[in-house]
LONUNU-297173 format. One record per residue (C-alpha): x, y, z. Coordinates in Angstrom, 2 decimals. Example, Ala and Ser with C-alpha at 12.3 -4.5 7.8 and 13.67 -1.06 7.14 Angstrom:
2
SITE       u       v       w
SITE   12.30   -4.50    7.80
SITE   13.67   -1.06    7.14
# end
This chain:
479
SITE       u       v       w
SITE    2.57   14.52  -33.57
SITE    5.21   14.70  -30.92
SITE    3.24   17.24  -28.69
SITE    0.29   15.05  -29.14
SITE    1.93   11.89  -27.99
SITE    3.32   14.45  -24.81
SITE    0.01   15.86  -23.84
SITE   -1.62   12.57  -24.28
SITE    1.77   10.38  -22.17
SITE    1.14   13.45  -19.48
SITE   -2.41   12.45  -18.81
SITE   -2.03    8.92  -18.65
SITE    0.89    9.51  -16.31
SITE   -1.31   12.07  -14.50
SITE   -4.11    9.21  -14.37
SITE   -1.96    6.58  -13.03
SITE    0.01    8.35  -10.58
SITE   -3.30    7.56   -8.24
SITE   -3.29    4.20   -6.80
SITE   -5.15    1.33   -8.16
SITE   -7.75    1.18   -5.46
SITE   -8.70    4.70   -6.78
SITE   -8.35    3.91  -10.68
SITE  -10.08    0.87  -10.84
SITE  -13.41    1.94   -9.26
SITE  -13.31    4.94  -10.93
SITE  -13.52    2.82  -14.15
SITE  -15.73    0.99  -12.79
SITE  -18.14    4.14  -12.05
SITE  -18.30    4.99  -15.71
SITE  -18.98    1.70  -16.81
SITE  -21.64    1.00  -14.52
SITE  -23.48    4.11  -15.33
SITE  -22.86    3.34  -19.16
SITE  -24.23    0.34  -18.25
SITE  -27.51    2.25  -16.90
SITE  -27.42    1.26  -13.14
SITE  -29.37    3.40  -11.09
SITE  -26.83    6.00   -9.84
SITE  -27.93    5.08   -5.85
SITE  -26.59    1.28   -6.86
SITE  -23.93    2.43   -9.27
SITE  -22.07    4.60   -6.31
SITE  -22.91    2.46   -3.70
SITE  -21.21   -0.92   -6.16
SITE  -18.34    1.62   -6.97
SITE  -17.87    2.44   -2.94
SITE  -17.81   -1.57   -2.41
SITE  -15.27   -2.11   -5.08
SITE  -13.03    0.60   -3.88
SITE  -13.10   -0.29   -0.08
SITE  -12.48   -3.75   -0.78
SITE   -8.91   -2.99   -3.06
SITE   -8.23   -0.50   -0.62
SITE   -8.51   -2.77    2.00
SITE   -6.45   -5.67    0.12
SITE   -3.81   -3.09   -0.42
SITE   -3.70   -2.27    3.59
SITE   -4.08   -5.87    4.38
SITE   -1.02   -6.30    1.88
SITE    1.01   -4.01    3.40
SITE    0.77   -5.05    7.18
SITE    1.72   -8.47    5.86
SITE    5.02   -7.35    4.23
SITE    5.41   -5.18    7.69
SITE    5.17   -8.44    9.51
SITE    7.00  -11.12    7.02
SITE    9.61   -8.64    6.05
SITE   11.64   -7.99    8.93
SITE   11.40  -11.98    9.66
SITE   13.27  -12.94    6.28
SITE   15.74  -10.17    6.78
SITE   16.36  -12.00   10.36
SITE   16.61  -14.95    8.90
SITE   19.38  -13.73    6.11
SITE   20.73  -12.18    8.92
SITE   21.09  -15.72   11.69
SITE   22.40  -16.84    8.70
SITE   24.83  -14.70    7.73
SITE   23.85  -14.80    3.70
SITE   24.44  -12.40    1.26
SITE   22.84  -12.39   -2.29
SITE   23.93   -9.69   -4.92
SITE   19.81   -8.78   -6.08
SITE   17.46   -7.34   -4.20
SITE   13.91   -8.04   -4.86
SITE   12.07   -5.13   -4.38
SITE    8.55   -6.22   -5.78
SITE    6.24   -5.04   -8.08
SITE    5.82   -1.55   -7.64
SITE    9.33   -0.16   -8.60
SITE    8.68   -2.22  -11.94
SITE    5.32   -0.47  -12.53
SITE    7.14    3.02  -11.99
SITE    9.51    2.65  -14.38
SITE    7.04    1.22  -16.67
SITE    4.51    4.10  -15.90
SITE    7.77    6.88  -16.54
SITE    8.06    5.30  -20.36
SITE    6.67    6.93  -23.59
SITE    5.47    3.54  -24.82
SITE    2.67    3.29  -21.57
SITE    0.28    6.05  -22.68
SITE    0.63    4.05  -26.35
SITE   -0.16    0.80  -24.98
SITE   -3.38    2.25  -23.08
SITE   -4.90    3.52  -26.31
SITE   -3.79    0.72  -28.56
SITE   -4.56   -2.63  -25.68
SITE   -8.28   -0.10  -25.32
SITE   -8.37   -0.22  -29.10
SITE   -7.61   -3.96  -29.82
SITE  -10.09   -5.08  -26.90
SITE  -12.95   -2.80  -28.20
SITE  -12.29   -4.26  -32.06
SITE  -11.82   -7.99  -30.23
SITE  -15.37   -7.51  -28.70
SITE  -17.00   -6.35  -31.75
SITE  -16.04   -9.32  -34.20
SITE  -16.43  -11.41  -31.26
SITE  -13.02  -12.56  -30.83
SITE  -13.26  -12.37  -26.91
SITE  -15.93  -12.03  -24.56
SITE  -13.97  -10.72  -21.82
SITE  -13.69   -6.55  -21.37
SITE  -10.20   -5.99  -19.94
SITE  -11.58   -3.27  -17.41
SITE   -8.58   -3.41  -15.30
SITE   -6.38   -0.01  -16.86
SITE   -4.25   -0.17  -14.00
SITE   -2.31   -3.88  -15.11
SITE   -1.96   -2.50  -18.61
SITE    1.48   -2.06  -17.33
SITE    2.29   -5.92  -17.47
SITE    1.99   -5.05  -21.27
SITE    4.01   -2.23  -21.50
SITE    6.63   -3.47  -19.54
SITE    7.56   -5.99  -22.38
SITE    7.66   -3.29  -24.69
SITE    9.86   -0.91  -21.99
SITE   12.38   -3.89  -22.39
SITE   12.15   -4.66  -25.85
SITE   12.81   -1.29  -26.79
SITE   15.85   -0.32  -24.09
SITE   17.66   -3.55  -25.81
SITE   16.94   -3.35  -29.99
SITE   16.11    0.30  -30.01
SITE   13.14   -0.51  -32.16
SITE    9.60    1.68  -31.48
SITE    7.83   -0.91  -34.19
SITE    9.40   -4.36  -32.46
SITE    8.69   -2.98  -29.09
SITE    4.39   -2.10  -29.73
SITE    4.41   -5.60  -31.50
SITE    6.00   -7.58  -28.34
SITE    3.37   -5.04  -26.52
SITE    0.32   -6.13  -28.47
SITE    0.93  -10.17  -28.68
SITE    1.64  -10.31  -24.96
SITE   -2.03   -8.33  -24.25
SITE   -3.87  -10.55  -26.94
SITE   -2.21  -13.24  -25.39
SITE   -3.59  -12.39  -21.73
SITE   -7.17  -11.19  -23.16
SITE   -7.77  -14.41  -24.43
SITE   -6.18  -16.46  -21.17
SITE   -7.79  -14.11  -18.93
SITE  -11.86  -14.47  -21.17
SITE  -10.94  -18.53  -20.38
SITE  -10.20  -18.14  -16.36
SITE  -14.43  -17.05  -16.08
SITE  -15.50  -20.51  -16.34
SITE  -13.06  -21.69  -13.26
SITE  -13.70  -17.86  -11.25
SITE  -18.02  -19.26  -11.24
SITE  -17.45  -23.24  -10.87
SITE  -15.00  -22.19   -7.56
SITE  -16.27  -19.11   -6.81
SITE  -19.99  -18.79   -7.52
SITE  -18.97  -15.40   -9.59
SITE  -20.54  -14.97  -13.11
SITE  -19.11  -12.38  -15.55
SITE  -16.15  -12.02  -13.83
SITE  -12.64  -13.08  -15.13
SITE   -9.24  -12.59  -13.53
SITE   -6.89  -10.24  -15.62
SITE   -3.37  -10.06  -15.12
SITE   -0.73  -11.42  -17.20
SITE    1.26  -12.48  -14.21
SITE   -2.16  -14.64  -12.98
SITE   -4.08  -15.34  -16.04
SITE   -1.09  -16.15  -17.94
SITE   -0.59  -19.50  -15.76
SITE   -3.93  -20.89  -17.38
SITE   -2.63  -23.30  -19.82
SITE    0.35  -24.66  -17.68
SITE   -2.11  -25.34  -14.80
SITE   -4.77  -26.94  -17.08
SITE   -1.96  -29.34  -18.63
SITE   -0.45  -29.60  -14.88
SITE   -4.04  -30.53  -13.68
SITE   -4.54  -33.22  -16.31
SITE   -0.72  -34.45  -15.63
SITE   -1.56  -35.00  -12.28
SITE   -4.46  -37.12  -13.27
SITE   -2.34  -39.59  -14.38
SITE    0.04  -40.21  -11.69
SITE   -0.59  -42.55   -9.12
SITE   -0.98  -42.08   -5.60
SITE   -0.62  -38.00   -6.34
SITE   -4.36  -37.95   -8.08
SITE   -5.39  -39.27   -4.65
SITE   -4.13  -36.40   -2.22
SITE   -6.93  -34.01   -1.85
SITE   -7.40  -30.67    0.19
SITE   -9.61  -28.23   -0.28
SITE  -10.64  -25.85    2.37
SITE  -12.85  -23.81    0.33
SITE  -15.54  -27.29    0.31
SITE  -16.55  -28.65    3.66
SITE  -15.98  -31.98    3.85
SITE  -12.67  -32.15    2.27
SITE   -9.80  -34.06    3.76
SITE   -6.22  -34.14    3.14
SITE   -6.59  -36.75    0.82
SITE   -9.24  -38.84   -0.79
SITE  -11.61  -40.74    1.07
SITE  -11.92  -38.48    4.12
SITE  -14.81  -36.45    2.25
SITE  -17.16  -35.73    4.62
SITE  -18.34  -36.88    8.29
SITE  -20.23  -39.82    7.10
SITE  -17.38  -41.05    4.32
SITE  -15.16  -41.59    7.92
SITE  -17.67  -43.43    9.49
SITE  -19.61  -40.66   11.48
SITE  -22.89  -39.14   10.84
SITE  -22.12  -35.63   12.84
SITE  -20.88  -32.64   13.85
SITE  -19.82  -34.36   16.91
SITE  -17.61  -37.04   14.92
SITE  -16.37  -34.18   12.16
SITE  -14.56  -31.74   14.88
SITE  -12.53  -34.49   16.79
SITE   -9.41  -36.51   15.73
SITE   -7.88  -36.31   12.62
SITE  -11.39  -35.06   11.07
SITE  -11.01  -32.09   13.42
SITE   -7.43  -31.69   12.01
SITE   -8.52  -31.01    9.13
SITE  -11.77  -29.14   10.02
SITE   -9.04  -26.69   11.26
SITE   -6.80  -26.27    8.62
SITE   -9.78  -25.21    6.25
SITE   -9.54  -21.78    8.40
SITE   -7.12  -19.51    6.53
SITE   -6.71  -18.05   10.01
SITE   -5.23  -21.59   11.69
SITE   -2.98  -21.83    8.40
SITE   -1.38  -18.47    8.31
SITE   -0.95  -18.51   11.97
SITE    1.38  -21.78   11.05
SITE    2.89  -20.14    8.76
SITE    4.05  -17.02   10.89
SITE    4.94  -19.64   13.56
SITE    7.23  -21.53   10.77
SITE    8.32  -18.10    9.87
SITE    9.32  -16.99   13.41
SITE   11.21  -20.13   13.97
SITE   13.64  -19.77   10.76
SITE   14.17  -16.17   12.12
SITE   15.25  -16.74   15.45
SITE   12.40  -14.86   17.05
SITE   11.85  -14.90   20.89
SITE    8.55  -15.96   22.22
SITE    7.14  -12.53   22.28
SITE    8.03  -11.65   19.05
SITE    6.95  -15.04   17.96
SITE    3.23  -14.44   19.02
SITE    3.13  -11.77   17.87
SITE    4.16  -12.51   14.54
SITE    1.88  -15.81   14.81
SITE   -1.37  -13.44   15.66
SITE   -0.70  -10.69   13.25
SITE   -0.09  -13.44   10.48
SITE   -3.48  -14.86   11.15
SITE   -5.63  -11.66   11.55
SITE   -4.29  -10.71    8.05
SITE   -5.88  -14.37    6.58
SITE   -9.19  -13.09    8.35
SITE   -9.05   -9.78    6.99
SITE   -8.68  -10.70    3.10
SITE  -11.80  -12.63    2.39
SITE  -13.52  -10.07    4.33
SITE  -12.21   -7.28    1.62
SITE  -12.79  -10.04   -1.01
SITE  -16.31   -9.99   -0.67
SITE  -17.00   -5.94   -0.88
SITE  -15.27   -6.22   -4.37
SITE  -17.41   -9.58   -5.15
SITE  -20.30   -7.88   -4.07
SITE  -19.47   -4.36   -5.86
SITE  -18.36   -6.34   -9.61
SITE  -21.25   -8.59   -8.95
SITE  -23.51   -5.86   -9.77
SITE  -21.57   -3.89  -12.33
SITE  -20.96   -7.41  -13.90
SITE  -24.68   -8.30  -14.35
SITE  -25.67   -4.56  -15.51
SITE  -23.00   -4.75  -17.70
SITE  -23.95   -8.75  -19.30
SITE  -28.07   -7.70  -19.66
SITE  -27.16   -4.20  -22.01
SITE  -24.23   -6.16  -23.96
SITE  -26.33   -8.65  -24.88
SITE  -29.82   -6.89  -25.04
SITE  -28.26   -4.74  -27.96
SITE  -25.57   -7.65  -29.31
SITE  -27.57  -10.37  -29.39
SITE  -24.50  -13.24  -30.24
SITE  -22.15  -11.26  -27.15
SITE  -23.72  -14.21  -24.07
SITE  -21.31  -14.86  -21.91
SITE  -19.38  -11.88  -21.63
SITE  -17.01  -11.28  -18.71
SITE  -15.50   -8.17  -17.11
SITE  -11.51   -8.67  -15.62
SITE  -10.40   -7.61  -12.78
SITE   -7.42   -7.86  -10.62
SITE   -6.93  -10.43   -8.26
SITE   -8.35   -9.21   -4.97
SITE  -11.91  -10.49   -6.04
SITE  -10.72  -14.00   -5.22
SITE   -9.24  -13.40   -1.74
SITE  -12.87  -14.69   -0.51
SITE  -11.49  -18.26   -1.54
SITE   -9.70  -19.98    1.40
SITE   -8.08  -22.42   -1.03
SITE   -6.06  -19.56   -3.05
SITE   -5.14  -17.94    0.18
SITE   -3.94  -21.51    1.53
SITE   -1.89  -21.81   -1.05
SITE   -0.36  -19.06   -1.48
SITE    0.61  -18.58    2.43
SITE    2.21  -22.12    2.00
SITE    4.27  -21.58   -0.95
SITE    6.14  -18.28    0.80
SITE    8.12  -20.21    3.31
SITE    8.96  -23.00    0.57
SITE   10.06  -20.09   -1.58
SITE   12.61  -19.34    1.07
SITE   13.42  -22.96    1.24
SITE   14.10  -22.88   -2.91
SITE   16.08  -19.86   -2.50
SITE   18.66  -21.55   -0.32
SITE   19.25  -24.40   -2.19
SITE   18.46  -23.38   -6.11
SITE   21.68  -23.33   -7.97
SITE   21.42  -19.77  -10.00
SITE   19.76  -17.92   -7.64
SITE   21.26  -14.49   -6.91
SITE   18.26  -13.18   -4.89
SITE   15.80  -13.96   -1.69
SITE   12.05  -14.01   -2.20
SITE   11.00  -10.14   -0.10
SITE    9.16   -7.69   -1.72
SITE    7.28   -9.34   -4.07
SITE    6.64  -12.99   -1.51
SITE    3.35  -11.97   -0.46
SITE    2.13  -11.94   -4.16
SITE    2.28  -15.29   -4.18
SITE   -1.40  -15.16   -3.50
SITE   -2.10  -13.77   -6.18
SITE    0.08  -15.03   -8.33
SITE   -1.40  -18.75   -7.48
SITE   -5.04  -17.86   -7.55
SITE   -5.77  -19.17  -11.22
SITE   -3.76  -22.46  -10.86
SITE   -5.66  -22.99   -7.43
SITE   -8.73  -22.59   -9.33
SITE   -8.35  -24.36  -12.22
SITE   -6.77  -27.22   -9.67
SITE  -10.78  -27.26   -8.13
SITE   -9.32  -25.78   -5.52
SITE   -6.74  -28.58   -3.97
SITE   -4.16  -26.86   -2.14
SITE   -1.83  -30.02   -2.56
SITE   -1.98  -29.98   -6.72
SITE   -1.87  -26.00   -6.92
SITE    1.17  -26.29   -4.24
SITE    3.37  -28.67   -6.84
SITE    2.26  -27.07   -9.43
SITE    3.40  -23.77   -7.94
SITE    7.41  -25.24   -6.67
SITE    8.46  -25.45  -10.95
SITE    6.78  -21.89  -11.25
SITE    8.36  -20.26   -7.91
SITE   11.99  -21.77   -9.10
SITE   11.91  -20.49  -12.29
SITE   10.88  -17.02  -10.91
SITE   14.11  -16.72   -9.29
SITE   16.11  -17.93  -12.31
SITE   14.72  -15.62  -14.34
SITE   14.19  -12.78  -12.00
SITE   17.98  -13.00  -11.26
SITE   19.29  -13.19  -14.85
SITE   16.82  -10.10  -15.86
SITE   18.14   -7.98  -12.39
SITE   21.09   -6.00  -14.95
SITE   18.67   -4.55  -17.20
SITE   16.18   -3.78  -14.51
SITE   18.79   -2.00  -12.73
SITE   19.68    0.12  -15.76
SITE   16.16    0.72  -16.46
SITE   15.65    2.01  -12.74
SITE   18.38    4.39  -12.79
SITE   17.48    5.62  -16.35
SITE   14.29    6.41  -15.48
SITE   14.91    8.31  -11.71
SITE   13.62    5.88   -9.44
SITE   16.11    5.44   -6.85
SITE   15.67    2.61   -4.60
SITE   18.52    3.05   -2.02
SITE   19.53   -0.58   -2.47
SITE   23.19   -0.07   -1.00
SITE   24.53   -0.59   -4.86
SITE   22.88   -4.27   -5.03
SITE   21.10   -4.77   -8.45
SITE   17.43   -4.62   -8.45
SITE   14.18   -7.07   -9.40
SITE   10.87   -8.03   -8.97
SITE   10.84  -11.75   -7.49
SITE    7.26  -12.58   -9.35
SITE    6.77  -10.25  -12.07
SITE   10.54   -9.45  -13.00
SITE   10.70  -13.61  -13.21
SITE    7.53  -13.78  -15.09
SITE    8.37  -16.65  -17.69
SITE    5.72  -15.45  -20.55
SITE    7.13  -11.74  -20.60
SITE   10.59  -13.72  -20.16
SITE    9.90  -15.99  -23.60
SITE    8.64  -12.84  -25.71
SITE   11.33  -10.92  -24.39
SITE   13.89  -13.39  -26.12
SITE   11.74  -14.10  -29.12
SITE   11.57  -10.59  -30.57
SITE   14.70  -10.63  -30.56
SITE   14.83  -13.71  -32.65
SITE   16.07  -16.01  -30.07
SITE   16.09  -19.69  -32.09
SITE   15.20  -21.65  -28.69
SITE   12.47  -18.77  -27.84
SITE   10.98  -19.38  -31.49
SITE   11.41  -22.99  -31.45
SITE    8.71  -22.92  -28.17
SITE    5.78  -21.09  -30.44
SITE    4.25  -24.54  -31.65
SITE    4.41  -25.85  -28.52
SITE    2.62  -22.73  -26.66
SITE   -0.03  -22.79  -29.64
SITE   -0.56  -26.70  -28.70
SITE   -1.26  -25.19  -24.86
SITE   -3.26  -22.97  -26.31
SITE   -5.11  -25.30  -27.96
SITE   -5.92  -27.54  -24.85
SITE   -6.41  -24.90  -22.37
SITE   -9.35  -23.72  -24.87
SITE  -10.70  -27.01  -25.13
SITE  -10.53  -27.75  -21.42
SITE  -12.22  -24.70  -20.42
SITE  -15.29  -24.62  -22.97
SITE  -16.29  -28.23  -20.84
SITE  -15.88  -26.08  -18.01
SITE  -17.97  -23.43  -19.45
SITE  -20.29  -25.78  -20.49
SITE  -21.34  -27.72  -17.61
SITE  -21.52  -24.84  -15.40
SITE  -24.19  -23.63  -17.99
# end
């Protein structure tokens, strides 16, 4: 049994040692030709999918090159000094990767899905192999503190039934904001926002003045707050009237490109930066808003096709399986100007919360730009209003730094007990947005029979409960 659990935690670690650009579309190969695709259209989807992540990864990366060194200059002007260093996602998914419990959770998350499908209790195949690690991080932790195998592949399980059934409910929002069908956004660290920005939504309904402020530039025709709808709504009947004054304000900041060039501007400022390097910054910023929808489509376009394929055999042969939906990682919604909008805004007032949060031990690096991401599903569920998603993102990027900073100890120890050495000058480590991920944070406690943790189940069963409802009328009018 133990050589079996070897050979099989050698080829998953063989597997995932190539990137998730490369893993993903592979996937995505076999499942389009299982799905009977013409192999011409099967490659040629496959090619799409894996130019587009690749190109969200580059896009990625040129950002951190470019917002990186400006928060370090702005720690340094300031002369602060913070014990943790967030060092993003990636060190997390190494150590996670280096754990026997990974090449478990593969098989058993596979497993569960597959059985889930079958007696129809999801619609959603959880294609994206390469964010099973959100899952078997849980269990990484779980097991380094209680030294249980059984407690750690339960915490393992709940938290991916948990996100299959989240991420099934984010299709409805991905085709009313979007225009995708049968695709659904997977990871726990996205999807797992659903219910707290469907109650957030509904909250915001109900408080005056704030249900009036409206922007949205993923719509034309949407102002920065209600009434300024469209051209003729402000009194004008053309182009002419919609790209002057304040209408041509806001015609403006529906360009991802004129927002992120703000924010490296803002950015630039806070770190001291010259006018050169200020430019610079301010043009690099902005190409990088232009370049991500642009990547976004070739995986829209690439799933787009897989997705149908996949829908028309499903339910040719399974006749009650309508409506499927195939996950996928984020980068399919970097077409949407709203999610990008929101996410650029939210990095500088992370930096802002940093400074003046009471707790916080770390600043916002390595994992800021995955704000994004991170934001995507609230944005969408929000209908795409940059102004709700935005306060509805401050309580979630505050309690990422709590959290993030209180779990840094056991992170560290984790690091160094697996190998990965991070050159971090003796600082303990984390991950900003996944090592302050509050649903990994509450199952962490709760298998370990935290009273408060266990006290919060009926109240994330009553979320639960309302995000389900709230997305079937979703579901149902975009029918």
């Amino acid at each position: 049994m133990n050589q079996i659990l070897a050979s099989l935690g050698a080829a998953v670690t063989a597997f995932f040692s190539f990137p998730a650009y490369v893993i993903l579309p592979a996937f995505m190969l076999v499942l389009a030709l299982a799905a009977r695709m013409a192999i011409r259209e099967a490659l040629l989807a496959t090619v799409r999918i894996a130019a587009g992540f690749a190109g969200v990864f580059i896009v990625f990366s040129f950002f951190v090159s470019q917002i990186g060194p400006a928060i370090q200059a702005m720690i340094d002007l300031r002369h602060l000094d913070y014990p943790v260093v967030d060092v993003g996602w990636p060190p997390l998914a190494a150590i996670t990767w280096s754990s026997f419990i990974a090449p478990v959770t593969v098989v058993a998350v596979l497993a569960i899905n597959l059985a889930m499908l079958l007696t129809g209790l999801t619609k959603t195949l959880y294609a994206d192999l390469w964010n099973y690690w959100h899952f078997a991080l849980l269990g990484a932790l779980i097991q380094a503190v209680t030294a249980s195998v059984p407690l750690a592949l339960a915490a393992t399980l709940t938290i991916a039934i948990y996100n299959i059934k989240v991420t099934e409910w984010t299709a409805p929002y991905v085709k009313r904001e979007t225009g995708l069908e049968g695709i659904a956004v997977s990871p726990i660290s996205v999807a797992g926002f659903l219910p707290y920005a469907i109650v957030m939504n509904r909250l915001f309904d109900l408080i005056p003045g704030i249900r009036k402020l409206r922007w949205n530039p993923s719509k034309p025709g949407s102002g920065a707050a209600a009434g300024t709808g469209s051209a003729d709504a402000a009194g004008g009947s053309g182009t002419e009237k919609s790209e002057t004054g304040i209408a041509g304000v806001v015609s403006l900041l529906r360009e991802p490109m004129v927002i992120g060039a703000l924010v490296g501007a803002f950015l630039s400022i806070l770190a001291g930066y010259d006018v050169k390097k200020t430019l610079e910054t301010v043009v690099n910023v902005a190409a990088v808003m232009f370049l991500l929808p642009k990547c976004g489509a070739l995986i829209g376009e690439g799933m787009g096709a897989v997705s149908r394929a996949f829908k028309e055999l499903m339910e040719k042969k399974f006749r009650r399986m309508t409506g499927l939906s195939i996950a996928m990682d984020t980068g399919v919604l970097m077409t949407n100007p709203s999610v990008i909008a929101t996410g650029l805004i939210l990095i500088p007032l992370s930096l802002l919360i940093a400074f003046a949060l009471p707790g916080n031990r770390l600043v916002p690096l390595g994992d800021l730009p995955n704000l994004m991401s991170i934001m995507s599903v609230v944005t969408l569920v929000m209908g795409g209003n940059v102004v709700r998603a935005t306060l509805a993102g401050l309580p979630i990027v505050a309690t990422f730094m709590l959290i993030a900073s209180r779990m840094a100890p056991l992170f560290t120890d984790l690091a160094a007990a697996s190998g990965v050495d991070l050159a971090t000058g003796g600082k303990a480590i984390t991950a900003f947005t996944d090592g302050g991920n509050q649903i990994r944070f509450w199952l962490f406690h709760a298998y370990q029979g935290n009273w408060v943790a266990l006290a919060v189940i009926p109240v994330v069963l009553a979320l639960l409960w309302f995000a389900w409802r709230e997305q079937r009328k979703v579901a149902l009018a975009g029918e």
